[in-house]
N, C-alpha and C positions, 0 to 999 in steps of 0.2 A: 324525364328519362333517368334522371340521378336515384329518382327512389324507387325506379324501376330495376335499377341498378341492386342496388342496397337492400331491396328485397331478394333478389335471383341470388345474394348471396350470401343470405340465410342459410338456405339448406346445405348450399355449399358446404360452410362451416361448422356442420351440423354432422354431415359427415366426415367430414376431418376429424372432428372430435368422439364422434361414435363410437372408435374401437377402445378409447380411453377409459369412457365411460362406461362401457360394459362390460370390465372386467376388472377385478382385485388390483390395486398398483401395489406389485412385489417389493419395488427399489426405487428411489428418485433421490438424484444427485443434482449438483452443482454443474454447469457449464460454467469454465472459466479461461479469461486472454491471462497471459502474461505480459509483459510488455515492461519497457522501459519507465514506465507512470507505474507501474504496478499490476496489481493483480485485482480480474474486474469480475465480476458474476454475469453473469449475461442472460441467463436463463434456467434452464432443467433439462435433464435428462430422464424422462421416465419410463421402468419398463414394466409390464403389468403381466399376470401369471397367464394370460392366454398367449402371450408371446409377442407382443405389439412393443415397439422401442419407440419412443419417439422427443424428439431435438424441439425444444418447445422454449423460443427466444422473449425475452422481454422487451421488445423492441419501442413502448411508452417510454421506458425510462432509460435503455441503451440507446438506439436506433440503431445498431445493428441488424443486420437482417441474415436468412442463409442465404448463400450461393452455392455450397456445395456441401454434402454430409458423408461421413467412411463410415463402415460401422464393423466391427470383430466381434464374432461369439465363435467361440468354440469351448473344446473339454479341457487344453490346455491353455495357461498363460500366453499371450503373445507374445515370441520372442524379441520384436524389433517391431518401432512405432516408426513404418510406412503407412500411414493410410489410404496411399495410392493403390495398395496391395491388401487390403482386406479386402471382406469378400463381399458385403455389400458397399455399395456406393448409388449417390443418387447426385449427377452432374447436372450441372445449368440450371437449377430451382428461380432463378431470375431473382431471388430476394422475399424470401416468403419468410414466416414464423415458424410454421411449425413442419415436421417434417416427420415420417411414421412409415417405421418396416414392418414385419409380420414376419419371425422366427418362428422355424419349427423346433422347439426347444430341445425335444427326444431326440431329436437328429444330431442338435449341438451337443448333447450329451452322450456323447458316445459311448464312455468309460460307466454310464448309470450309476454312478454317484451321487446326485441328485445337485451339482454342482458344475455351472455354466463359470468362463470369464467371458468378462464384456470391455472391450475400450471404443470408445468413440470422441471421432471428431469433426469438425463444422470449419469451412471458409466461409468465414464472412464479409458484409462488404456494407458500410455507410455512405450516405452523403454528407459531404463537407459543406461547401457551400456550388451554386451554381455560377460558371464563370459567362458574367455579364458581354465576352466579346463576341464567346460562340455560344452563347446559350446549351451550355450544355453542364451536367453534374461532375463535381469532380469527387473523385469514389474514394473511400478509405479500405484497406484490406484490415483483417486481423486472422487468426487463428484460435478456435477454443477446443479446448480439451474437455471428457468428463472428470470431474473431481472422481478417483481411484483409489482404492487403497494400497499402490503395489506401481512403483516406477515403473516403463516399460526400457530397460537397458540403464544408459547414462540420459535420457530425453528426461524431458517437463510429460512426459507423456505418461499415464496411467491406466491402469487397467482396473475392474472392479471384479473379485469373485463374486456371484450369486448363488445362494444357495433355493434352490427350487422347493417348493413346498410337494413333496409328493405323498401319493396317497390318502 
């Protein structure tokens, strides 16, 4: 049953990674916690020219996983880093790796400048250890941001221009 398992999720996989692969990667950044320990890399943020963003966790050597992704594109900088208020979002992920929207870039680019911002960010959640009375995990949270070039206000929170390849 397990390698019945394990194959059914092959393909799986395969499209997950599909849109990645079949297009140019434009941009790819750092995902990073800040925390009181410091400051951790956790992953990647990659966005590729057909329009695909995707939150792609290193969870071998973090163990963080997602729980939840925000994601901002638009023509201007965001003014203020709620990500409960951007415009896409993808809630209850359950703890997956990787995680991928589909932008229609011309639309985010309103002003045709050939020139998107992007900020993105990720809830995540680990296991600590599992508590021996109730059998059950006991979960860590964190917060990651993409590595940016441009604060968003007085926050840890950044944004990235992208400049689009047009033409």
């Amino acid at each position: 049953m397990k390698r019945f398992l394990a194959l059914l999720a092959i393909p799986v996989l395969l499209v997950l990674a599909a849109p990645v692969m079949g297009a140019d990667l434009l941009l790819a950044t750092d995902l990073i916690t800040v925390n009181r320990d410091g400051t951790q890399d956790i992953g990647d943020l990659n966005i590729a020219t057909d329009g695909t963003i995707t939150f792609q966790i290193d969870e071998a050597s973090t163990g963080w996983r997602l729980q939840e992704t925000h994601l901002y594109v638009g023509d201007e900088a965001p003014a203020r880093s709620r990500p409960a208020r951007f415009p896409y979002k993808h809630v209850r992920l359950g703890g997956v790796a990787s995680d991928a929207y589909v932008v229609d870039f011309a639309a985010a680019d309103l002003n045709c400048d050939g020139v998107i911002y992007v900020a993105a960010q990720a809830e995540l959640v680990r296991q600590i250890v599992v508590n021996p009375r109730i059998r059950r995990p006991i979960l860590a949270h964190e917060t990651a941001w993409a590595q940016g070039d441009e604060p968003i206000g007085r926050s840890r929170a950044t944004y990235i221009a992208v400049y689009l390849r047009i033409g």
